[in-house]
N, C-alpha and C positions, 0 to 999 in steps of 0.2 A: 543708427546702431541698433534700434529696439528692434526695425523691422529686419536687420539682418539675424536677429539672436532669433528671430521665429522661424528660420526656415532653417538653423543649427539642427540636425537630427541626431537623436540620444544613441550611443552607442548598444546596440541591442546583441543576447544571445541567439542560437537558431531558435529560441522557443518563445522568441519576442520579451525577453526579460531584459532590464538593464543591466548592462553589463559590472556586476560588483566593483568595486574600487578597494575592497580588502577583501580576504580572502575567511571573512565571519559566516558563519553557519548557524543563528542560535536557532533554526526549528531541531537541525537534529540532534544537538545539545538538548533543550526543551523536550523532545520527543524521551530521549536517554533518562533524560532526569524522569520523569515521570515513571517510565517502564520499574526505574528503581528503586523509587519513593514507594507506589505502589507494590512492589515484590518487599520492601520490609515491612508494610504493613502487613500483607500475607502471614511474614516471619513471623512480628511480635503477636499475632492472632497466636497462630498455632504453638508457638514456642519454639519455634525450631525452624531455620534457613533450611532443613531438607529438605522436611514436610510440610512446607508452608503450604501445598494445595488441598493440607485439611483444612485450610482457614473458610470462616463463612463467608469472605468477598471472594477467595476463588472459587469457592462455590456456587457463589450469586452471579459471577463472570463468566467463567467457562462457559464455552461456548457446547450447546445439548440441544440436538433439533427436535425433540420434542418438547424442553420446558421450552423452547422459541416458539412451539408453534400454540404451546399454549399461554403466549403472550410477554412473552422476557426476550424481546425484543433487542435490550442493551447488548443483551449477551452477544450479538454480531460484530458489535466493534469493540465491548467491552471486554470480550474474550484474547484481544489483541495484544491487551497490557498485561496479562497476567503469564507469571512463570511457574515452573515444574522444578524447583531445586535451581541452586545457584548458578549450575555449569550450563544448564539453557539460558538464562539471565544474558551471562557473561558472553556466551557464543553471539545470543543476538544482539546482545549491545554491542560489540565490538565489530559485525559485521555491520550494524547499522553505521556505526560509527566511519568505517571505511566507504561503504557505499556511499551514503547518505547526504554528505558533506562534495563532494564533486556535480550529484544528481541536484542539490540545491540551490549550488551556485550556477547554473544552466538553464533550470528552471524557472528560478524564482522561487517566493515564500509561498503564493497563493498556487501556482501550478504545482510545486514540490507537496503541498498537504493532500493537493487534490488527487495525484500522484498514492500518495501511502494510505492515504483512509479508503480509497477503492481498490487498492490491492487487497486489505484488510478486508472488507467486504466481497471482494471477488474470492478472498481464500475461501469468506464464511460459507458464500454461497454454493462452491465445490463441493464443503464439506458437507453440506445438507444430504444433498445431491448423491453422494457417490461412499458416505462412511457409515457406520454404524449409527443409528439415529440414538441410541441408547451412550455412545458413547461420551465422553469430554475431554475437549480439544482447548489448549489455548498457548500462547504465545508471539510474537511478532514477526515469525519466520513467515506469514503469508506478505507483510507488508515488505520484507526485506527480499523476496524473490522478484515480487513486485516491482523494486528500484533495480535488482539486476535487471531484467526486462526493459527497464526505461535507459540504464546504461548504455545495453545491448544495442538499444533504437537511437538514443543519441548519436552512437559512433556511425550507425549507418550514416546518419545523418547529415554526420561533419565528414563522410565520405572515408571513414578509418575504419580498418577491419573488426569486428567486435568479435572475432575469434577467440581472445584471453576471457573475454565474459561469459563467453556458448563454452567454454571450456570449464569456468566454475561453475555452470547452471548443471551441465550434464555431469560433473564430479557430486553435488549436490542432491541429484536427482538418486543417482546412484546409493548416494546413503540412505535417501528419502527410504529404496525400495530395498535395501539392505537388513535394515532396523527397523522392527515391527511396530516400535513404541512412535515413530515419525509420520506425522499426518502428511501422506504426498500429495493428496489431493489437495490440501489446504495448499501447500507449495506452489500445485499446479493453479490452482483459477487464482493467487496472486500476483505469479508470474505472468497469465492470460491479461489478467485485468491492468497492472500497472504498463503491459509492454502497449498495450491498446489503447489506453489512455494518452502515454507517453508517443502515440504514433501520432495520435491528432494535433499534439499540442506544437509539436517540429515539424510536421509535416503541413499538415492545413495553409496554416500560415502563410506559406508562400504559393499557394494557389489562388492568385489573386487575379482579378483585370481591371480597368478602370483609371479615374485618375490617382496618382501616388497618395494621396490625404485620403478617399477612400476605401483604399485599398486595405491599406493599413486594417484600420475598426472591421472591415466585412471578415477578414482575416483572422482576427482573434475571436470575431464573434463565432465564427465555423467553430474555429478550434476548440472555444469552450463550449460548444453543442455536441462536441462529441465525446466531451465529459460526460455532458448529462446524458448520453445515447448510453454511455456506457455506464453509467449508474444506473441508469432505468432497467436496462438487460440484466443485472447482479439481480436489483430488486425483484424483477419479474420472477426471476428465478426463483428467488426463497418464496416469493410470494404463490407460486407454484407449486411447490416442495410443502411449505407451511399448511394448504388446502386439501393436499392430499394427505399428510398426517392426520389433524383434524378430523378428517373422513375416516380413516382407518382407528382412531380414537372414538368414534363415535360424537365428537364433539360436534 
């Protein structure tokens, strides 16, 4: 009986995740809770749920490619949890909430974080890139175009059209470039970075050869090498971005 229970194989998602057995979510719950905990402390700073981004943590947060490059570093991912008034709050909790919780249970805990903290970072890194470097940017719209993108790649994946998601992204987009106060680029490299991340982790996977027991581990190894491929390109890039202000600082 023992040596049969060893060759019983775990029921797996396409992204090599076990298959959940309820249908619990607590990272995007956990993720929610924080964005909110966070945005009252904002409040009770400043006084006030409108103006919470006079508070001195959104100001330590927000994301500004020149205090980054002169060493505020946090501000990449810390700029991800802070909001601009309740109604961005609400939008992106509530789309996190929708996405978040489906992209979770597919992924798993550890490919689903690895999933939203490099879209976050893929936003950062757009926005270095491509925005006003004097400006300040923050919210969690980079990580949540991010999980569209990994939706997007899922459905390819499970061979289902992802037409209803390429149809939110580009409704999306659209306001991005509609509304002047909406960072699109931050939009755009966390949509780039979560859809890319999210292609390795379902796709890799089953580019395997060999016997079935190796197969398996060569498989995930890929697939999380192309996390880190795609972490290292974000980084390179601000790391890029960061040198060339400093230059132009004179620092």
């Amino acid at each position: 009986m023992r040596e049969g229970n060893k060759n019983v194989r775990t029921a797996q998602t396409v992204a090599g995740a076990p298959v959940a057995r309820s249908a619990k979510t607590p990272l995007t719950f956990a993720l929610i809770a924080v964005n909110v905990v966070i945005f009252g402390i904002t409040a009770a700073q400043s006084g006030s749920i409108t103006s919470n981004f006079n508070s001195p943590l959104a100001r330590e947060w927000s994301l500004n490619s020149v205090l980054v490059a002169n060493g505020d570093l946090f501000r990449l991912i810390g700029s991800g949890f802070v909001h601009i008034g309740p109604i961005h709050l609400l939008v992106n909790m509530f789309a996190l909430y929708l996405i978040g919780r489906d992209v979770e249970l597919i992924l798993g805990r550890s490919r689903y974080l690895a999933v939203y903290f490099l879209s976050l970072l893929g936003g950062s890194a757009s926005v270095m890139v491509l925005e006003n470097p004097l400006a300040a940017t923050a919210g969690a719209s980079g990580a949540v175009f991010g999980l569209l993108g990994a939706q997007a790649v899922i459905l390819l994946r499970l061979k289902r059209s992802p037409a209803p998601v390429l149809i939110i992204i580009a409704l999306n987009i659209f306001i991005s470039v509609s509304i002047p106060s909406i960072s699109l680029w931050g939009h755009m490299g966390g949509l780039v970075a979560g859809a890319a991340v999210t292609a390795g982790l379902v796709f890799l996977p089953n580019r395997r050869s060999g016997p079935e027991q190796s197969r398996g581990s060569a498989g995930v190894s890929l697939a999380w090498l192309s996390v880190i491929a795609v972490a290292v390109v974000c980084l390179g890039i601000i790391a890029v971005r960061v040198l060339d202000l400093r230059a132009q600082m004179g620092l």
